[in-house]
DOGU-33576 format. One record per residue: residue number from 0; chain; residue in three letters; x, y, z of N, C-alpha, C in turn. Coordinates in Angstrom, 2 decimals, always signed. Each point is the difference from the previous one (the first is absolute). Example, Ala and Ser with C-alpha at 12.3 -4.5 7.8 and 13.67 -1.06 7.14 Angstrom:
2
NODE_0_A_Ala_+13.19_-5.69_+7.80_-0.89_+1.19_+0.00_+0.90_+1.20_+0.00
NODE_1_A_Ser_-0.35_+1.05_-0.72_+0.82_+1.19_+0.06_-0.77_+1.09_+0.73
END
This chain:
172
NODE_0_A_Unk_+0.85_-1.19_+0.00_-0.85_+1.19_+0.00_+0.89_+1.24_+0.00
NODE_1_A_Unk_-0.16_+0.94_-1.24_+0.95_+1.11_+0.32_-0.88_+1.13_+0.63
NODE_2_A_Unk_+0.77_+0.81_+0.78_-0.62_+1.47_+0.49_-0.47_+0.98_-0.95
NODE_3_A_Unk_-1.27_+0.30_+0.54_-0.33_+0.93_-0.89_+0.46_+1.50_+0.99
NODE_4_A_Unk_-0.59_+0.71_-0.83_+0.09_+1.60_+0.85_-1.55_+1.09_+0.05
NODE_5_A_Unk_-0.31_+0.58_+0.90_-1.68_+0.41_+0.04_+0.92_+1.32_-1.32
NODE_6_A_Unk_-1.53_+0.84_-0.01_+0.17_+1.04_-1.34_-0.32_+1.17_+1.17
NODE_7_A_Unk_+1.42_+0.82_+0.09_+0.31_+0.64_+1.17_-0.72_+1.38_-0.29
NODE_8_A_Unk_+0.17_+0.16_-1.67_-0.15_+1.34_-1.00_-1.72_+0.04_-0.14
NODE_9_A_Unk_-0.65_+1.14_+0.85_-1.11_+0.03_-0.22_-0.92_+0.22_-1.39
NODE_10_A_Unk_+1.10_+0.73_-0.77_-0.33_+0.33_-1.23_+0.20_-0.91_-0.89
NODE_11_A_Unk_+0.82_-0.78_+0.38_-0.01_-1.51_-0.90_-1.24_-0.96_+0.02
NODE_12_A_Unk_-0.37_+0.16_+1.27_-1.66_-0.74_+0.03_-0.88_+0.73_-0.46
NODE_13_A_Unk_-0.21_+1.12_-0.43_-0.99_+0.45_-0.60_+0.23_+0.33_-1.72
NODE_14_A_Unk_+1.62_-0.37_-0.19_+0.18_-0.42_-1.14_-0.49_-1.11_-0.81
NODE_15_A_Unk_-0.04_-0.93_+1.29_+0.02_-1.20_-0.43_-1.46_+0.05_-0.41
NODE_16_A_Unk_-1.15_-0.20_+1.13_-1.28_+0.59_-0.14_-0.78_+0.65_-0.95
NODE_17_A_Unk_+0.84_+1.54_-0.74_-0.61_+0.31_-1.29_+0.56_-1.00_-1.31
NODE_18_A_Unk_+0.92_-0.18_+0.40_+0.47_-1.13_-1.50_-0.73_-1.11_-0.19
NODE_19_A_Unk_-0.20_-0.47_+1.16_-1.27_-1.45_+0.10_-1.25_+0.17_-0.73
NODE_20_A_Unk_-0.11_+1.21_+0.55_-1.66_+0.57_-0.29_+0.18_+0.59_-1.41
NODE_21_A_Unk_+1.42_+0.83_-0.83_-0.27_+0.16_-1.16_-0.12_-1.16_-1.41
NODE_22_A_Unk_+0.82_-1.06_+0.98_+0.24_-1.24_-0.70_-1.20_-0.66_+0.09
NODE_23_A_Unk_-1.24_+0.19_+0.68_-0.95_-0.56_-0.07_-0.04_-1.21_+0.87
NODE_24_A_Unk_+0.76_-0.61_+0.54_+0.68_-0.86_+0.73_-0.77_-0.19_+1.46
NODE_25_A_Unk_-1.34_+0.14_+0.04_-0.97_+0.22_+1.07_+0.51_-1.13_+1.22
NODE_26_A_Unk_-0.44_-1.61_-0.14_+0.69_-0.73_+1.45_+1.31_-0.08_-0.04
NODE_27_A_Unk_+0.96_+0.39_-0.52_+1.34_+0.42_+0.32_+0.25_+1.22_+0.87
NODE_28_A_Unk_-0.94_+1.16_-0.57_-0.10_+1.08_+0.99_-0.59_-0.52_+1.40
NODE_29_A_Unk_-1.30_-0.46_-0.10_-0.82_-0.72_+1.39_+1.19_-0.85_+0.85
NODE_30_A_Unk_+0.74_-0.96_-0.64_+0.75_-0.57_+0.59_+1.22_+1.13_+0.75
NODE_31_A_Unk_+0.76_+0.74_-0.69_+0.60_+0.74_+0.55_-0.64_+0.95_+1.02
NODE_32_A_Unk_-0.50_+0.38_+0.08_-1.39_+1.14_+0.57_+0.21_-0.87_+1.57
NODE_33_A_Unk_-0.68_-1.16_-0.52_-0.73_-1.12_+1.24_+1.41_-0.14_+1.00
NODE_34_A_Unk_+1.15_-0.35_-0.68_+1.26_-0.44_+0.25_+0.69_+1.06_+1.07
NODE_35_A_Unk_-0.09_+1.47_+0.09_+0.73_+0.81_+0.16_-0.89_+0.67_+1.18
NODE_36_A_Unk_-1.18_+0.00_-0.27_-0.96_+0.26_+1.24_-0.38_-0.74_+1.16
NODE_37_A_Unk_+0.14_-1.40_-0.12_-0.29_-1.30_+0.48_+0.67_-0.39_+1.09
NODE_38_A_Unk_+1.21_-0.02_-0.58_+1.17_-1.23_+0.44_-0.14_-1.45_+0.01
NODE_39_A_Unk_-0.75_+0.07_-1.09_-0.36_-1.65_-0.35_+1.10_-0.45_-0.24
NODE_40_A_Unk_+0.26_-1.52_+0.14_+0.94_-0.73_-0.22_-0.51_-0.65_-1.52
NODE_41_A_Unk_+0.67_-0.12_-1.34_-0.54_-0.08_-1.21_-0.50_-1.45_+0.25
NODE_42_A_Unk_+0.17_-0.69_+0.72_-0.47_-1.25_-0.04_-1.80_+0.20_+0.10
NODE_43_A_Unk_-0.12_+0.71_+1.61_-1.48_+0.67_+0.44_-0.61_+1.09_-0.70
NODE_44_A_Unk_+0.58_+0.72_-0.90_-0.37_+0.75_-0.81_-0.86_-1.12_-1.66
NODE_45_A_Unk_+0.62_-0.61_-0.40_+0.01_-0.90_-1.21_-1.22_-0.56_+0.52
NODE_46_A_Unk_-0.30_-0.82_+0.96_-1.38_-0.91_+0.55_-0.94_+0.90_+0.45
NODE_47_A_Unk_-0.18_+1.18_-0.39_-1.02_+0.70_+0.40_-1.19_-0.30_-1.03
NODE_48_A_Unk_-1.14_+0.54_+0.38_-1.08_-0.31_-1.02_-1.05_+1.23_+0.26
NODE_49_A_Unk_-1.08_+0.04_-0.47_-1.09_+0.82_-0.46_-0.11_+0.41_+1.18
NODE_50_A_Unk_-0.72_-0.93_+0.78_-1.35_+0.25_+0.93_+1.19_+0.31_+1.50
NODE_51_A_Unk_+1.39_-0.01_-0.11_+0.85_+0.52_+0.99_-0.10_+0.98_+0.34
NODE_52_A_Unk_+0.17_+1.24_-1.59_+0.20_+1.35_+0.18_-1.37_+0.93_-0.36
NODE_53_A_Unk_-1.04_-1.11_-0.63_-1.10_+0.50_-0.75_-1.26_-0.15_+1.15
NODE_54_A_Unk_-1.06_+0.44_+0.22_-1.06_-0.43_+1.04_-1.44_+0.66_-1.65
NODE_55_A_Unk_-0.29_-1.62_-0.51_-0.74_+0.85_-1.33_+1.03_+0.58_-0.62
NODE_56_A_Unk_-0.42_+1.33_-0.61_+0.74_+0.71_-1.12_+0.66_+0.98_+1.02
NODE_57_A_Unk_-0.05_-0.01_+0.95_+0.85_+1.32_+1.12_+0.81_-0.68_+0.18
NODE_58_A_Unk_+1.53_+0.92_+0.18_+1.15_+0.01_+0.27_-0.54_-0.27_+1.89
NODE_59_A_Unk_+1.01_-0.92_+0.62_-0.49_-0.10_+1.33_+1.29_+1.18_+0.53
NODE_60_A_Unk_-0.53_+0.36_+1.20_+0.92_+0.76_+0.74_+1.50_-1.21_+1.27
NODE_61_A_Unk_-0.10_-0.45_-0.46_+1.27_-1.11_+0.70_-0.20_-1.57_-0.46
NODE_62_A_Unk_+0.45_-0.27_+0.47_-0.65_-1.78_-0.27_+1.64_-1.06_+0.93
NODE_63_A_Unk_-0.07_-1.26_+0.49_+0.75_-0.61_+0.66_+0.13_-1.28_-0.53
NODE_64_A_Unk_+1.61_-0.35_+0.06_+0.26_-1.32_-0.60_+1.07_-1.05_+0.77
NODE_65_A_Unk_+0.01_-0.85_-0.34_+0.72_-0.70_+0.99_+1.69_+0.05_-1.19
NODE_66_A_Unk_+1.13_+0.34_+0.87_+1.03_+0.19_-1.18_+0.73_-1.87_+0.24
NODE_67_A_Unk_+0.41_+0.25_-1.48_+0.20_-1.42_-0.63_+1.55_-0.56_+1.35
NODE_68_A_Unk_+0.74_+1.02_-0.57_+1.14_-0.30_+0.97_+0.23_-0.41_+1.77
NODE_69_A_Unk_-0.67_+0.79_+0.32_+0.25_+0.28_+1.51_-1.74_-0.52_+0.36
NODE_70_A_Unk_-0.92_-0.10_-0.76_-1.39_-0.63_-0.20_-0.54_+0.87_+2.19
NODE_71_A_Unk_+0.60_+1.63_-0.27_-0.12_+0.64_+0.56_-1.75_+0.98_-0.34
NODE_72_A_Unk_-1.08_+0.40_+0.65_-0.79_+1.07_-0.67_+0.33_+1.24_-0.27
NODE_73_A_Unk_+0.01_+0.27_-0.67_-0.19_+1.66_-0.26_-0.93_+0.81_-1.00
NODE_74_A_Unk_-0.28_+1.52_+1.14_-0.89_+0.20_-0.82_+0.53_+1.31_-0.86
NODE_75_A_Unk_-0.37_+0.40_-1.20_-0.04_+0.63_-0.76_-0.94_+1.31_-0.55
NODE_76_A_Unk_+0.20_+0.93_+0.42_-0.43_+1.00_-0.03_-0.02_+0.52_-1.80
NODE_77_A_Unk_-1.27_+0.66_-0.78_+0.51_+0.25_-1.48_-0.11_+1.27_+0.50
NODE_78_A_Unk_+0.91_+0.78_-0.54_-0.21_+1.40_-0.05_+0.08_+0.19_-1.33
NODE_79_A_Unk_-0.55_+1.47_-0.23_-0.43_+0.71_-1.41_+0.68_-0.11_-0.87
NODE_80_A_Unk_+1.37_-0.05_+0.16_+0.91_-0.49_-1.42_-0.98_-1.50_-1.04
NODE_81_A_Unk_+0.55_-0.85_+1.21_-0.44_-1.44_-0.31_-1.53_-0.30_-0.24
NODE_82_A_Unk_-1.14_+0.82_+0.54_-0.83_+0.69_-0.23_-0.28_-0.07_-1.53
NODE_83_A_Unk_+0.22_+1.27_-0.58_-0.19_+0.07_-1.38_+1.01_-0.85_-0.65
NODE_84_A_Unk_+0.96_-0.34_+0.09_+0.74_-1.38_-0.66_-1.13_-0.94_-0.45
NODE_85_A_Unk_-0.45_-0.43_+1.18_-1.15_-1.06_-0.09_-1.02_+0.34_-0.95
NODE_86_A_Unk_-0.47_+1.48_+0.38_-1.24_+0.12_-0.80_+0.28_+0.09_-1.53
NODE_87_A_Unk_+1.24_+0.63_-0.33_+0.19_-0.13_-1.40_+0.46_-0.79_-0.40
NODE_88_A_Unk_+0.62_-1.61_+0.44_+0.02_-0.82_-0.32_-1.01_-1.25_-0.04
NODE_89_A_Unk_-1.45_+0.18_+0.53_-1.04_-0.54_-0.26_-0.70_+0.56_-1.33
NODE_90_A_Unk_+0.43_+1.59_-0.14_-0.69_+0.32_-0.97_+0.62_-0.16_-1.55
NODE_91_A_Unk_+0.96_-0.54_+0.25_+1.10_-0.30_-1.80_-0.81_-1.52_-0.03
NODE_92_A_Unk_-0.21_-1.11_+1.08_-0.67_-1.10_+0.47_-1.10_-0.40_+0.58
NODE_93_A_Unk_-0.86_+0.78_-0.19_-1.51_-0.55_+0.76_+0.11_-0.98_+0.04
NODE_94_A_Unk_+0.32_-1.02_-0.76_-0.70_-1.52_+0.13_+0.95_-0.19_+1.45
NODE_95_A_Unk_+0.78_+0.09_+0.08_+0.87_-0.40_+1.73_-1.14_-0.08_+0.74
NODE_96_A_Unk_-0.98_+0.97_+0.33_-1.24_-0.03_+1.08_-0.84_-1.15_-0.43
NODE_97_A_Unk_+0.00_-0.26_-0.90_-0.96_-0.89_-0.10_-0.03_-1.59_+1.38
NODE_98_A_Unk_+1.08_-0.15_+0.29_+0.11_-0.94_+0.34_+1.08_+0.41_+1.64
NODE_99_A_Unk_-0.26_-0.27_+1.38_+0.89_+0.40_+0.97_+1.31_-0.79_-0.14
NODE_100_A_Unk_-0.18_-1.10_-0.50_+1.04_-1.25_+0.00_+1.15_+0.49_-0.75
NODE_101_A_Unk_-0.07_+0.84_-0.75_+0.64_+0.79_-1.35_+1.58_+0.13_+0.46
NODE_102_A_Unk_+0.82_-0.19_-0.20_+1.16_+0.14_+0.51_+0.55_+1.56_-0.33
NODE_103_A_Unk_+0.45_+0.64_+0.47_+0.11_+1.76_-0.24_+1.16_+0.31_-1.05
NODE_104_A_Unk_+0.69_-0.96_+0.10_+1.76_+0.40_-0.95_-0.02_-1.08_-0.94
NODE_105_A_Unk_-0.96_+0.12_-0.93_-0.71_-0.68_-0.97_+0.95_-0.09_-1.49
NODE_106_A_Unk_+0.53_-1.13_-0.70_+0.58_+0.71_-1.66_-0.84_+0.24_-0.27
NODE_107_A_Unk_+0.42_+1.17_-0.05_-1.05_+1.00_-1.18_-0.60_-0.80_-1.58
NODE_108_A_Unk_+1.50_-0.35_-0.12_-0.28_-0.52_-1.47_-1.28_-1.22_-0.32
NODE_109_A_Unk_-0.03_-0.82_+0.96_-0.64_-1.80_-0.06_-1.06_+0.94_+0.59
NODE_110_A_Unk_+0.11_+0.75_+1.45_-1.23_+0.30_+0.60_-0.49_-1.38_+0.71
NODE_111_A_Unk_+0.74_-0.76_+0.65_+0.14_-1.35_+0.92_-0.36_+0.50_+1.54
NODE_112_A_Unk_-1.33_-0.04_-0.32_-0.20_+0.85_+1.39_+0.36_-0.57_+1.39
NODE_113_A_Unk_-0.43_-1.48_-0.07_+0.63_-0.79_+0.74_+1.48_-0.29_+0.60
NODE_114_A_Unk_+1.10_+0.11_-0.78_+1.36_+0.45_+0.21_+0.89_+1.09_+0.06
NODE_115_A_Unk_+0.38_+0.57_+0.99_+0.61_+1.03_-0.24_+1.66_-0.09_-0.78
NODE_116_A_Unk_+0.18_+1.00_+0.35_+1.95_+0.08_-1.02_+0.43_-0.46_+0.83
NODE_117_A_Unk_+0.98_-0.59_-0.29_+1.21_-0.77_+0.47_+1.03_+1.40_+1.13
NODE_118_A_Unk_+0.58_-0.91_+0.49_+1.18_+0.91_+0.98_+1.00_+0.33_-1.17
NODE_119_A_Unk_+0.47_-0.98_-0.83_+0.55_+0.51_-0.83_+0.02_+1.08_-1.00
NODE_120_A_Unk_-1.40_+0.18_-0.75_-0.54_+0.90_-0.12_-0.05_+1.56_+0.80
NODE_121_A_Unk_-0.10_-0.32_+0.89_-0.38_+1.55_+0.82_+1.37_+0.30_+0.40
NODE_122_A_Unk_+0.99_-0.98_-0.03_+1.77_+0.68_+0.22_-0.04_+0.79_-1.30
NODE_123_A_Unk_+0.02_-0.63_-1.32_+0.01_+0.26_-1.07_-0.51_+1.57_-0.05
NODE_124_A_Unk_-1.06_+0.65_-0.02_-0.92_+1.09_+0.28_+0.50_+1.10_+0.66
NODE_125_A_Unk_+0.54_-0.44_+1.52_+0.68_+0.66_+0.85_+1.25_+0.62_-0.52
NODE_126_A_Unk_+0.90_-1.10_-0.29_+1.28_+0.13_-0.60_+0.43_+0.92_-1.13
NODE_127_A_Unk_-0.97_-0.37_-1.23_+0.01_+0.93_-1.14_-0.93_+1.10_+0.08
NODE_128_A_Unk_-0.65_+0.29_+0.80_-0.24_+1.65_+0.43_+1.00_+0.85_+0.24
NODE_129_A_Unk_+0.64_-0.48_+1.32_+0.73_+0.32_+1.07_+1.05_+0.64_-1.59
NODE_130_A_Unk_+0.41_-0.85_-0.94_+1.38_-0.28_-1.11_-0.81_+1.66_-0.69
NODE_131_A_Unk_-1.01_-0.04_-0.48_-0.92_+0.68_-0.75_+0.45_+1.67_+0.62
NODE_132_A_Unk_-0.10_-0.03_+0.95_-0.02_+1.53_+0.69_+1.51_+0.03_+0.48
NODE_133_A_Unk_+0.90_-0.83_-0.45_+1.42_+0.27_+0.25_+0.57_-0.07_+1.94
NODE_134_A_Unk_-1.08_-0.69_+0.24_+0.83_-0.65_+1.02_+0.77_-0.64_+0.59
NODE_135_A_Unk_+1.05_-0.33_+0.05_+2.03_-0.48_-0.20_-0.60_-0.67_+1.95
NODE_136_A_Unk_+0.47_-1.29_-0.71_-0.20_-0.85_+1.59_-0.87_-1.41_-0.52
NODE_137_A_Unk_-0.12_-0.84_+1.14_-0.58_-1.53_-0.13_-1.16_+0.51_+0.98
NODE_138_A_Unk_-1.28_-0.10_-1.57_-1.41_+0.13_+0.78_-0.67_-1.18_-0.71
NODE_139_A_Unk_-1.35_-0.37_+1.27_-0.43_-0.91_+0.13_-1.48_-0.05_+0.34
NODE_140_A_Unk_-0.71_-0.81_+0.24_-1.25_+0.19_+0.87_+0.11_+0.15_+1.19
NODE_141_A_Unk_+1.12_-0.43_+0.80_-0.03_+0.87_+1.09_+0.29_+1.05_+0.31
NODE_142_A_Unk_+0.50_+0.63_-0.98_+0.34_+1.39_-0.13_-1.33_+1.24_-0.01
NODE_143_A_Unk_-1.15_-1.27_-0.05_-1.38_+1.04_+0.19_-0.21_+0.19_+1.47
NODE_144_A_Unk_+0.20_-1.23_+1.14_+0.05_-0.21_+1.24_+1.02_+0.90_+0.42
NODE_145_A_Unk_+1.09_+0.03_-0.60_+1.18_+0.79_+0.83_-0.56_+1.43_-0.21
NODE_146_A_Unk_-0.34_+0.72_-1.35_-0.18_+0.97_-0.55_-1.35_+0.91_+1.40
NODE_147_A_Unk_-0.82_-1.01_+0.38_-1.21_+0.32_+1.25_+1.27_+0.43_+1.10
NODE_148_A_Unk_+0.74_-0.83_+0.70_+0.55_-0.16_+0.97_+1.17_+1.30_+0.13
NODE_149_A_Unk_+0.89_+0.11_-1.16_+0.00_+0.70_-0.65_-0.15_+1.73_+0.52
NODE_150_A_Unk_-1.07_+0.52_-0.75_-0.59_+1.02_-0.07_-0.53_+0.16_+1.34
NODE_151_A_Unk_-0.88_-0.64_+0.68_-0.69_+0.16_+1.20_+1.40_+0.42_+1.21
NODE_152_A_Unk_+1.26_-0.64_-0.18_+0.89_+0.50_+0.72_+0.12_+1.39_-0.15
NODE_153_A_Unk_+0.69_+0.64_-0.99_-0.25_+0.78_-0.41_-0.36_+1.12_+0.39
NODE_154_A_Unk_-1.74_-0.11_-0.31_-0.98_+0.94_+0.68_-0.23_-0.53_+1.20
NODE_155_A_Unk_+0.78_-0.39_+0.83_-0.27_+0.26_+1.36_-0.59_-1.27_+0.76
NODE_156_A_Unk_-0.17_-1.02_-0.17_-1.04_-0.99_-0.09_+0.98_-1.01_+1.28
NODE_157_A_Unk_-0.86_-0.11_+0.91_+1.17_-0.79_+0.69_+0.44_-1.49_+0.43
NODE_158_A_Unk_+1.12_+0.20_+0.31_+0.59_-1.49_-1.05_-0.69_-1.29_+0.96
NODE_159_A_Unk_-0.18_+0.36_+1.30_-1.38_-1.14_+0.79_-1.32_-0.04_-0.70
NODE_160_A_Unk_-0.09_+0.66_-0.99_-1.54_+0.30_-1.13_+0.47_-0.88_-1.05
NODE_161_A_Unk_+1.03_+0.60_-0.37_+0.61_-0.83_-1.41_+0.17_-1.64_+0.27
NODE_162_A_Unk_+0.03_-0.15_+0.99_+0.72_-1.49_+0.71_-1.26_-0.42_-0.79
NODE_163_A_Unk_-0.76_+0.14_+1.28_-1.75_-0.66_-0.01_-0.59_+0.13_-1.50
NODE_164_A_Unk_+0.24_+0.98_-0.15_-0.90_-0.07_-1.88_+0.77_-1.07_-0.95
NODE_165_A_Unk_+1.35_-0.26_+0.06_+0.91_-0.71_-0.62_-0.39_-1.30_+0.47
NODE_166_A_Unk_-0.33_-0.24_+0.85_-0.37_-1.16_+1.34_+1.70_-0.75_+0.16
NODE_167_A_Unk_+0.93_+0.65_-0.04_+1.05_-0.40_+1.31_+0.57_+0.01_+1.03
NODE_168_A_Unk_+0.29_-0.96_+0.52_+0.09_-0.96_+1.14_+0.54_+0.99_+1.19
NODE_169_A_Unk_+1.50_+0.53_-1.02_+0.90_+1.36_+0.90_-0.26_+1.20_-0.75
NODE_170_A_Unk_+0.85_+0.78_+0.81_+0.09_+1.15_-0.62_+0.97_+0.10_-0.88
NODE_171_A_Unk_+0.96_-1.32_+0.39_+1.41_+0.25_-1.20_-0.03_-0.64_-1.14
END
């Protein structure tokens, strides 16, 4: 497993963000969006589905999952970014609602609602963004987790907060 590095450059994430969105590139954006707000682990991010983040056609205001790794709960708060992520990515996809079972990080291409993308895949995504906006370093999908952890330092966020949202064990 090599190290990745979070995306320290705030303006690089919102680089990244309009390029997604000019590229049309809607659950690549959602995925990144989801990734960076979250602190999902891409494993718990990838097995998400409809009726997780959806209640009907409304965006829910949090929702709780058991994480794959540490098969720890946590809950998840959406705020307004991730918010309209969602909503404009139901709306390039209505049919996603049709069904709660729907897996959320869907190929676009097949439209396999049942399976989501591969881990491989979503390194892939991560990686050649990150390349796209000239970011020099080894990025990854966890580089969306670090990128939360990250930033919230940052602005102030404290690191007994960061522990618990991350769900680890120490502080070190």
């Amino acid at each position: 497993m090599n190290f990745v590095e979070p995306i320290r450059d705030r303006r690089k994430i919102a680089q990244i963000k309009n390029l997604l969105r000019a590229q049309k590139r809607h659950r690549d954006y959602l995925l990144f969006v989801f990734g960076i707000n979250t602190a999902l682990r891409i494993s718990d991010l990838l097995k998400l589905r409809v009726r997780d983040v959806f209640d009907g056609t409304m965006v829910k205001s949090q929702f709780s999952i058991k994480e794959e790794k540490r098969g720890k709960r946590n809950d998840v708060h959406i705020n307004e970014s991730l918010r309209e992520a969602l909503s404009d990515f139901v709306q390039v996809y209505p049919t996603l609602l049709s069904d709660p079972a729907n897996c959320l990080f869907v190929n676009t291409t097949l439209l396999d609602m049942d399976n989501p993308i591969g881990r491989t895949r979503a390194w892939s995504i991560v990686s050649s963004i990150c390349k796209d906006v000239g970011l020099a370093g080894n990025y990854g999908t966890h580089s969306l987790r670090k990128t939360w952890g990250y930033q919230a330092r940052v602005h102030g966020v404290d690191l007994a907060l960061i522990m618990y949202k991350l769900n680890h064990s120490s502080i070190a």
